[in-house]
N, C-alpha and C positions, 0 to 999 in steps of 0.2 A: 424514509422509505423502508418497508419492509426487504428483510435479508430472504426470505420464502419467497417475496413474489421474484424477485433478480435471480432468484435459486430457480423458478419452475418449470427450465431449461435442461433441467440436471441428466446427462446421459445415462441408461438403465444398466444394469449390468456390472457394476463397482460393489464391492463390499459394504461400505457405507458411508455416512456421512459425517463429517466432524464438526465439532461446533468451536469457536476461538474460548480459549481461556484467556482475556485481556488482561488478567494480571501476573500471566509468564508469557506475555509478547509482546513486541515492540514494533510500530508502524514509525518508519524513521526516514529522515531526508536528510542530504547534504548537499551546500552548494556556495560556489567562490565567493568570496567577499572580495571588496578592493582589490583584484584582477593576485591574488595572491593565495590569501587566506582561505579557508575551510569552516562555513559555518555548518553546525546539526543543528538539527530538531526532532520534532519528533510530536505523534498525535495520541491524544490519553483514550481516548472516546469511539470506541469502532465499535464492527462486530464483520462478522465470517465465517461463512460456510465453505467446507471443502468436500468436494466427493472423491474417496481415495481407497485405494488396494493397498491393505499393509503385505498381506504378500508380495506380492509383484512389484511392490513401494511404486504403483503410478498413481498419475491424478486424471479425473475425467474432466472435471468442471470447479471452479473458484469461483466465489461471490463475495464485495465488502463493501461495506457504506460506514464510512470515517466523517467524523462532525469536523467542519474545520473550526468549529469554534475552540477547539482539545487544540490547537495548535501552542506546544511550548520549544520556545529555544533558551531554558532558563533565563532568560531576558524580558520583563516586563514588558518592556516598552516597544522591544522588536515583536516579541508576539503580538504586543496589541497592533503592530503597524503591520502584519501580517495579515490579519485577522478583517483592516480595513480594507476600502475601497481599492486602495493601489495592488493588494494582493489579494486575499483570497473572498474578501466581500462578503464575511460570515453571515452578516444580517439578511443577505439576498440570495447566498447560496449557502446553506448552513452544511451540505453536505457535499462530498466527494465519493463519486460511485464506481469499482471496477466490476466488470462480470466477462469474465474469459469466454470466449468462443472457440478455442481450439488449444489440446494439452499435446506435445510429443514428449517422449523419453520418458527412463524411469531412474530411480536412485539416485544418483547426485548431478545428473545429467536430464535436469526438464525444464523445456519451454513451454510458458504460457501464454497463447496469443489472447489480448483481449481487448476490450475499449472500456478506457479512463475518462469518465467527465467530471470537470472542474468548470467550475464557474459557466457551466450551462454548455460548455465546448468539448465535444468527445471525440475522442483521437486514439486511434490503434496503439498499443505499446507491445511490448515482448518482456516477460523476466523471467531470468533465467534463474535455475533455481533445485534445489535438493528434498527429498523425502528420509527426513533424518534419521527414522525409526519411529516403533514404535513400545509402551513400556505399559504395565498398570501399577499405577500409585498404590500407597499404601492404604489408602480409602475405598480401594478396590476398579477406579475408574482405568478406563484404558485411554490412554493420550497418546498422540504423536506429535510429533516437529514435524516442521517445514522450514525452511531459508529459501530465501528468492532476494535478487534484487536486477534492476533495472536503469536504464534510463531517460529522460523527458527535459523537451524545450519549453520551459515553462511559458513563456512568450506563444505557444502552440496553443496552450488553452487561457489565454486573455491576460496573463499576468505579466504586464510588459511593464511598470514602473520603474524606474531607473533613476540616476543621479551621475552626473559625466566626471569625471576628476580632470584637477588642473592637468596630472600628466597625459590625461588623453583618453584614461583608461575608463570604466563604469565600475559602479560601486557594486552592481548584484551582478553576476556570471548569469547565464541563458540556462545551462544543462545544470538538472536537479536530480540526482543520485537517488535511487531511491532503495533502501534496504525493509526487509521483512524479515524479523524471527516472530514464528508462530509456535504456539501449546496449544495444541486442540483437545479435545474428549468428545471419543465417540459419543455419537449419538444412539 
C-alpha cells in the first residue's frame, strides 16, 4: 500500500512533511519470553510519513506501512516462526499499517492516537512520544527525530499462538512493547 494514499488525510496548516530515512531508524518490539525473559526485534523494511512543526516541535498527522516479512530477532528460525501462520502470516498479510487520527502535545510530551492493523485486525493504540529536533546534514538536507513508543495485546489483533510450560506459565507474554527512533528529511 501506498504511504500517499494513508497520507491524503494530512491536516493543512503544518510546515511540512517528512519522509523516514530507514537507514538511521529503527521500527522495534519487545516482548516476555518464558514468563521472565525479554525478547527484541525489530523490522528492516517500512516507510513513513510525518507531517510536523519544527518550530513549535508538533505533529499533525503520521502514516507507516512496515512489511512484516523485515521481521528479524537475529534468530533464524524465530523470525521464520514469526513470519508464519502462528504469527504474523507474512504470505497473507505482508503488511502492517499505522495511520494516526488525532496528535496532542508538543516537544517531548506527544500523543498519537491512531489505528494499527495487523493481520487484517485494527485496533486503536496511543504512543507516546518526543520531537527531538531538528538539524541539516552535511549534504545540506534538513532531517528531524522523532521517538515514540507504545503499547499492544498482541492476541488483540490475531496473534494468539502459545505453548503452556510445565510450571504453568506460557512461553510468549500477550503485551508487545513497541519502540520508534525515526531520521526523517524534509520533504
Amino acid at each position: 500500500m501506498s504511504i500517499a494514499l494513508l497520507f491524503a488525510f494530512a491536516q493543512p496548516g503544518f510546515s511540512a512533511s517528512y519522509k523516514i530515512d530507514p537507514m538511521h531508524s529503527e521500527v522495534g518490539f519487545t516482548v516476555q519470553h518464558l514468563m521472565f525473559f525479554k525478547v527484541s526485534g525489530y523490522f528492516t523494511d517500512f516507510e513513513d510519513t510525518i507531517e510536523a512543526d519544527s518550530q513549535a516541535r508538533t505533529l499533525s498527522a503520521a502514516a507507516a506501512v512496515i512489511k512484516t516479512t523485515s521481521v528479524d530477532t537475529r534468530i533464524g528460525k524465530r523470525g521464520n516462526h514469526l513470519r508464519s501462520a502462528d504469527f504474523f502470516d507474512a504470505a497473507k498479510f505482508p503488511e502492517m499499517i499505522f495511520v494516526s487520527k488525532k496528535v496532542e502535545g508538543s516537544g517531548n510530551d506527544i500523543k498519537v492516537y491512531g489505528d494499527l492493523t495487523i493481520r487484517g485486525t485494527t485496533k486503536p493504540i496511543v504512543l507516546s512520544g518526543a520531537f527531538l529536533g531538528e538539524n541539516k546534514d552535511a549534504w545540506g538536507n534538513v532531517r528531524a527525530g522523532f521517538a515514540a513508543k507504545g503499547m499492544i495485546n498482541r492476541k488483540d489483533f490475531g496473534l494468539t499462538w502459545n505453548a503452556i510450560l510445565e510450571s504453568g506459565g506460557v512461553t510468549v507474554g500477550d503485551d508487545v512493547e513497541i519502540t520508534l527512533q525515526v531520521e526523517a528529511i524534509k520533504s
